[in-house]
C-alpha positions as CSV (number, residue, x, y, z in Angstrom):
1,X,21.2,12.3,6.5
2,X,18.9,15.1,6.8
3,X,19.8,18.6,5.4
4,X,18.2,21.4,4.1
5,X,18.1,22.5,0.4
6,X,16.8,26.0,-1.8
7,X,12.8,25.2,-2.3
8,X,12.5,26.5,-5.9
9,X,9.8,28.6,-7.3
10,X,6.4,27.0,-8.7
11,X,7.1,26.5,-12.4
12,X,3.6,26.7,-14.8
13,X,1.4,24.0,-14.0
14,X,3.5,23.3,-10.2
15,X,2.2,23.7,-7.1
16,X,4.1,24.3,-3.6
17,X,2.9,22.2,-0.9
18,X,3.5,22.4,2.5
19,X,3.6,18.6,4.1
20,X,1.5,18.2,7.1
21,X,1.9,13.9,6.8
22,X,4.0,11.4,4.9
23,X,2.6,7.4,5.0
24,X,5.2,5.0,5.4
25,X,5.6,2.2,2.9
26,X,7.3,-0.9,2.6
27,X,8.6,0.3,-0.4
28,X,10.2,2.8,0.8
29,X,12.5,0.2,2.9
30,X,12.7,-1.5,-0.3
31,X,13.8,1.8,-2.2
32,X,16.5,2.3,0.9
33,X,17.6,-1.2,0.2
34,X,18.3,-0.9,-3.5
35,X,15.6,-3.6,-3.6
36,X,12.8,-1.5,-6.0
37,X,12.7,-1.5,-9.3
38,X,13.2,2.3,-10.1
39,X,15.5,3.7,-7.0
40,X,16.5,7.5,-8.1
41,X,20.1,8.8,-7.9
42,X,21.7,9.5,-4.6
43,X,21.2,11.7,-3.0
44,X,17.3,11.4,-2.7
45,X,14.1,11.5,0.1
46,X,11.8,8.5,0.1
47,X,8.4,9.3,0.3
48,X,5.0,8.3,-2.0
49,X,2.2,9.8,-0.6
50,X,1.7,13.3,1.3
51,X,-1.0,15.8,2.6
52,X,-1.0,19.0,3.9
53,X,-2.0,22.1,2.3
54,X,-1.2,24.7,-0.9
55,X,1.3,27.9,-0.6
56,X,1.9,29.0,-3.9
57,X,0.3,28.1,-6.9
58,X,2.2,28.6,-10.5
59,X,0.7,29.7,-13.5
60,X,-1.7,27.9,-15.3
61,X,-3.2,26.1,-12.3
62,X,-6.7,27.4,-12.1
63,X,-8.4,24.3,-10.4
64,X,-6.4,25.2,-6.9
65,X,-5.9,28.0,-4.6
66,X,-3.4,28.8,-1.6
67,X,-4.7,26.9,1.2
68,X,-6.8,24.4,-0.2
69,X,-5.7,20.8,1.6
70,X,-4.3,17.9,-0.6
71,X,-2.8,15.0,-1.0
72,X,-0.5,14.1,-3.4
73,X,1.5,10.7,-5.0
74,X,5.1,10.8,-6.1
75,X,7.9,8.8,-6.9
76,X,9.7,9.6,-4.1
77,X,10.9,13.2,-2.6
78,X,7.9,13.0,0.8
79,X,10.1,13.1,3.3
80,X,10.2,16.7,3.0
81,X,8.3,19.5,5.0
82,X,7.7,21.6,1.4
83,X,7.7,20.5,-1.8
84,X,7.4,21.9,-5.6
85,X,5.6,19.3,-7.8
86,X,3.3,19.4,-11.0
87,X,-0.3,20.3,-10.0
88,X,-1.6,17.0,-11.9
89,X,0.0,14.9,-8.6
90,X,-2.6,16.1,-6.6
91,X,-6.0,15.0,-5.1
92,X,-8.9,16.5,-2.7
93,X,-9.7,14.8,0.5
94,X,-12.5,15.1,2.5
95,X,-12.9,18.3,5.2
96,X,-12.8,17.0,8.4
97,X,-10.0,14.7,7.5
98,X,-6.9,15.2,9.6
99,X,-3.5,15.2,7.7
100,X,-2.3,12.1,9.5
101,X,-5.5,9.9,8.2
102,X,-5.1,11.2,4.8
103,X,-1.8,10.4,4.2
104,X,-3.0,7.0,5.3
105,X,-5.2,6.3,2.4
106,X,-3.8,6.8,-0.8
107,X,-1.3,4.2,-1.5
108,X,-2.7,1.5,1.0
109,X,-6.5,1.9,-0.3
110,X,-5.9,2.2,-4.3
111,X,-3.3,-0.6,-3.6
112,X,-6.1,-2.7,-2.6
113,X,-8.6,-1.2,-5.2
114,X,-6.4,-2.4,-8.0
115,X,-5.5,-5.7,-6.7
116,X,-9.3,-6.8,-5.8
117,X,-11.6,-5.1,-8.2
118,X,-9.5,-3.6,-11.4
119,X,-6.9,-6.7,-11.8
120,X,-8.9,-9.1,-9.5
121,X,-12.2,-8.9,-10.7
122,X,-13.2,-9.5,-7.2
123,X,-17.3,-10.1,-7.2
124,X,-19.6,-10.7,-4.2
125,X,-19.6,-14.0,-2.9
126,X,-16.2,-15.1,-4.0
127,X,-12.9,-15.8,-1.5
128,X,-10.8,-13.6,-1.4
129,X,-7.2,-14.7,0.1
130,X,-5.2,-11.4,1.7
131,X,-1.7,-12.1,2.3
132,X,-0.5,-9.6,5.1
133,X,-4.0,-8.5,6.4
134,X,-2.9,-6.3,9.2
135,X,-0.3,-4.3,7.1
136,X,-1.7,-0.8,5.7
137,X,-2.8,-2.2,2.4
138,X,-4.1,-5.2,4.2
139,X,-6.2,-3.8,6.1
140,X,-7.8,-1.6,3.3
141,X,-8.1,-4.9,1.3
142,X,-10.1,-6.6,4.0
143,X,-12.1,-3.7,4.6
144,X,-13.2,-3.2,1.1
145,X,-13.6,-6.7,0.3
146,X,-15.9,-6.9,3.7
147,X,-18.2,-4.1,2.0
148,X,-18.5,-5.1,-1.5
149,X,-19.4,-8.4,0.1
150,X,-17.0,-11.1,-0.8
151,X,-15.7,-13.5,1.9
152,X,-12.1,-12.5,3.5
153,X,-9.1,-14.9,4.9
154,X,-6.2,-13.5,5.9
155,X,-3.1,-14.2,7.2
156,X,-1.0,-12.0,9.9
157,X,1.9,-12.7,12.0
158,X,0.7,-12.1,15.7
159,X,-2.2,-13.1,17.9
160,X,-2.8,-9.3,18.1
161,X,-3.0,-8.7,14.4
162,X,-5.6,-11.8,13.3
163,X,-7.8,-10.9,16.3
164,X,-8.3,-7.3,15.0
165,X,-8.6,-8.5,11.1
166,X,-11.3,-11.1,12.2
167,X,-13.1,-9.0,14.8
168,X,-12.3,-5.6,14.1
169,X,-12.6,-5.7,10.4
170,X,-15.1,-8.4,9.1
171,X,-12.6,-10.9,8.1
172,X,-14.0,-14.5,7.7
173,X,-10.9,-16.1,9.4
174,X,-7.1,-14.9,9.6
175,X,-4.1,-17.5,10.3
176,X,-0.7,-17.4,11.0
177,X,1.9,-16.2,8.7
178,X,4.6,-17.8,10.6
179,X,3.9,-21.1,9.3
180,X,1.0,-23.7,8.2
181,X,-1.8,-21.0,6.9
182,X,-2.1,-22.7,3.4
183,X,-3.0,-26.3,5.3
184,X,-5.0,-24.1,7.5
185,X,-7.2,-22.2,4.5
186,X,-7.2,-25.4,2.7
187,X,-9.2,-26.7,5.5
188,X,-11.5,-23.7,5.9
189,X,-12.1,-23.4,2.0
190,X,-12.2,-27.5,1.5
191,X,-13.0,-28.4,-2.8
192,X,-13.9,-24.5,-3.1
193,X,-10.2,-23.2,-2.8
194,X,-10.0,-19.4,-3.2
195,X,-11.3,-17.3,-5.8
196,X,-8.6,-14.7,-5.6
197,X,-5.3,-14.0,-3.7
198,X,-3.6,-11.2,-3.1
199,X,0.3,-11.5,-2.7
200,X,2.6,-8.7,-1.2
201,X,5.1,-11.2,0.5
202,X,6.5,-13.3,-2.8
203,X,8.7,-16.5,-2.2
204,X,7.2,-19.5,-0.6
205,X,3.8,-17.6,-0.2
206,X,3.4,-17.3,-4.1
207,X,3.9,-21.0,-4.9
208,X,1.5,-21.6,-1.8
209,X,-1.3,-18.8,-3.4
210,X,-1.2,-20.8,-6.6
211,X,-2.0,-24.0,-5.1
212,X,-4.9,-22.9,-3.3
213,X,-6.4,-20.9,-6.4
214,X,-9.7,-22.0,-7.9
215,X,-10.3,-22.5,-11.4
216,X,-10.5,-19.0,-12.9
217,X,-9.0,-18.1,-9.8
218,X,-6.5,-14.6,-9.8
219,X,-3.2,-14.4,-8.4
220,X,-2.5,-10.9,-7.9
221,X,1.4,-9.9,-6.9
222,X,2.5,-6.6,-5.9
223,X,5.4,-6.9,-3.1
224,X,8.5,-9.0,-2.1
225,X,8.7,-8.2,1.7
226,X,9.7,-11.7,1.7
227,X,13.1,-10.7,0.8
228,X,13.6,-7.8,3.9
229,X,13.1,-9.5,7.0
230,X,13.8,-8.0,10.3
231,X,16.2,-4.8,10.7
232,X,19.3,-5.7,7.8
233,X,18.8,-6.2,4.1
234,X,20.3,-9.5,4.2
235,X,20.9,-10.0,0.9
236,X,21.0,-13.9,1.1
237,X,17.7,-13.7,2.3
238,X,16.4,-11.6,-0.3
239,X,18.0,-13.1,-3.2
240,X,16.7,-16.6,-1.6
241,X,13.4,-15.3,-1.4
242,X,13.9,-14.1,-5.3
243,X,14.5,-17.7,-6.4
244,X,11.8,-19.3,-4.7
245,X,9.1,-16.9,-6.0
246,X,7.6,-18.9,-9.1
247,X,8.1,-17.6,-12.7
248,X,5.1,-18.1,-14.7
249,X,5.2,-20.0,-18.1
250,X,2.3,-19.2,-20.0
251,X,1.5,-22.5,-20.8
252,X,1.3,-23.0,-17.0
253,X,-1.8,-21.2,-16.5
254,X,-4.0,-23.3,-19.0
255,X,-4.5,-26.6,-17.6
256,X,-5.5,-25.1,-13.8
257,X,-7.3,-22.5,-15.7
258,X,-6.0,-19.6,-13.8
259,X,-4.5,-15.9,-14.1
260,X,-1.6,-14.2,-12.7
261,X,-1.3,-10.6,-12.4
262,X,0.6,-7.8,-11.3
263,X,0.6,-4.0,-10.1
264,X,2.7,-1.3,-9.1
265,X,0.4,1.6,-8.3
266,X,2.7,4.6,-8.7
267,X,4.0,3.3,-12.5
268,X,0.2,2.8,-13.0
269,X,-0.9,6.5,-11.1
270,X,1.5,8.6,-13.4
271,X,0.5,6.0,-16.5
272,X,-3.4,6.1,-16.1
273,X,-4.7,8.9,-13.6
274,X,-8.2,8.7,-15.1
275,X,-8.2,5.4,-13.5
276,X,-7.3,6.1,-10.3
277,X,-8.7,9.7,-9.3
278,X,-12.7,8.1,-9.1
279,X,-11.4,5.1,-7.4
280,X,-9.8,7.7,-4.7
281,X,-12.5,9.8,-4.8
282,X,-15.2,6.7,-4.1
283,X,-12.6,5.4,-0.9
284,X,-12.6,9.3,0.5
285,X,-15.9,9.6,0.3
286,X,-16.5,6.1,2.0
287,X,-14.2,7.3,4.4
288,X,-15.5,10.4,5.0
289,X,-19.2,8.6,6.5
290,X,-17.2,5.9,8.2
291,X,-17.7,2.9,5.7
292,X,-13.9,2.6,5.3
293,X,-11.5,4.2,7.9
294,X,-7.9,4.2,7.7
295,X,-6.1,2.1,10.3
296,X,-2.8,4.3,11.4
297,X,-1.1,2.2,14.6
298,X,1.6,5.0,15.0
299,X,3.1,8.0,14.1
300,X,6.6,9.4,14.4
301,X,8.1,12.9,13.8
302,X,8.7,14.4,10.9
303,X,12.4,14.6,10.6
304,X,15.4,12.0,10.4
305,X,15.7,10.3,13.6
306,X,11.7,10.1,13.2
307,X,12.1,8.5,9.4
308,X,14.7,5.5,10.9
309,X,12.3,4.6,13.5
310,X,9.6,4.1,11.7
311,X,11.3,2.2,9.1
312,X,12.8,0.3,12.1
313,X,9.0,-0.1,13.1
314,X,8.0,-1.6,9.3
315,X,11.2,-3.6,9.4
316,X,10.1,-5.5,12.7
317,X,6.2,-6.1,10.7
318,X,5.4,-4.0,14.0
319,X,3.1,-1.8,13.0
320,X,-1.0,-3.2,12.3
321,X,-2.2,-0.7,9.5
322,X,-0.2,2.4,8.4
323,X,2.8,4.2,10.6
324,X,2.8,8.1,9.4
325,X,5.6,11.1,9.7
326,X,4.0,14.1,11.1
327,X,5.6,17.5,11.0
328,X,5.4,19.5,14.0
329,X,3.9,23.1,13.5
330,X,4.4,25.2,12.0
């Protein structure tokens, strides 16, 4: 349902942004679905991550002025072409930027910042084991793993994808998703195994990431899009995919001498901003000389029908990198 509701006045220390771009996540299929973990009360827009640029500025905002350009991070509420939101949401991105590649950073590259260097630990020279390479946080995680040296395998789920994560973006090898990649990297990595792992699929995969992990090896977990396959919730498939994901005893961990962690990046944005905002600021500025560059595949329009196709898109694992809702001017 689309519809159109009063935009309310900029409150002290709110800002009203005009949205330009909205990345698409997985979670918000999973927020659709009722499948993630804090879903707000109907009725609501899904939506993480938007850029475009400043209209009205509230009182006691003094670090932003009409028409500055931004990006911002919510809980949900982006599928919107305005909205009213605290000033402390928001962060610069580079001149030169377009909207659309903006919007593609925020939550695919911090998503991968956390997961390999704050929870991973992830240090040149290691292997590093990226579940879902040609997805939009994929393929910020091979990139930055590429550049801070450490040696990438990936999986993906078609031909097309695993060419472009191997030749396009540095990766050491990338199998097949579909079936067989853990014989596959346990070949590749022989006695070595992998240093760390990053998990956003859950079920089978997890159990599989553990068994290839080194000693002081990381397991780092942030998604079940096991459990939303193709076009339907199918809740079978997702409560199936719920049991198979291993549960971690504590006790577990000691004998292979290995950790398990894991993130949810907007819980941890509003939680630990001073954590985050030089992370971003580091990936824009790589971004802005071409060391990292965000990998949108498509965009759709800005507007309902636009919103089910492009969820329609992620459902289908169609997309390689980010898919993006662009509002048409004005």
């Amino acid at each position: 349902m689309q519809r159109s509701v009063p935009l309310p006045d900029p409150a002290p220390g709110e800002v009203h942004l005009r949205v330009r771009a909205v990345g698409v996540n997985f979670g918000d299929l999973a927020m659709r679905a009722g499948l993630y973990g804090t879903v707000p009360p109907r009725p609501y827009s899904p939506g993480f991550e938007v850029a475009g640029e400043l209209v009205r500025i509230g009182a006691d905002v003094s670090d932003w002025q009409p028409g500055d350009s931004a990006i911002a991070l919510l809980r949900h509420g982006g599928y919107a072409h305005d909205v009213v939101i605290p000033a402390q949401q928001l962060f610069r991105y580079p001149q030169g930027l377009t909207p659309v590649d903006a919007a593609a950073v925020p939550v695919a590259f911090l998503t991968a910042w956390v997961a390999l260097f704050t929870a991973g630990n992830a240090r040149a020279g290691e292997t590093t084991l990226v579940l879902g390479a040609g997805g939009g946080v994929g393929t910020a995680a091979v990139q930055l793993a590429v550049q801070r040296g450490l040696r990438v395998v990936g999986t993906a789920g078609t031909v097309k994808k695993r060419t472009f994560v191997t030749e396009e973006l540095g990766a050491t090898a990338c199998f097949d998703s579909r079936g067989g990649w853990e014989a596959d990297v346990r070949r590749l990595v022989g006695d070595r195994r992998v240093d760390l792992a990053l998990d956003p699929v859950g079920g089978a995969a997890t159990a599989s990431c553990r068994r290839l992990l080194a000693p002081l090896g990381r397991l780092v977990f942030y998604g079940l899009s096991d459990a939303m396959p193709g076009r339907s919730r199918q809740w079978l498939r997702a409560a199936w995919a719920w049991l198979r994901t291993p549960r971690f005893h504590p006790m577990s961990l000691i004998e292979p001498n290995i950790g398990v962690f894991g993130i949810h990046l907007l819980h941890l944005e509003h939680k630990d901003r001073a954590t985050l905002a030089p992370a971003l600021a580091e990936i824009f500025q790589d971004v802005a000389t071409h060391r990292l560059r965000p990998i949108v595949d498509r965009t759709f329009p800005l507007d309902r029908d636009g919103a089910v196709a492009a969820h329609r898109y992620l459902h289908e694992r169609r997309n390689l990198g980010k898919v993006v809702l662009v509002r048409e001017q004005p």
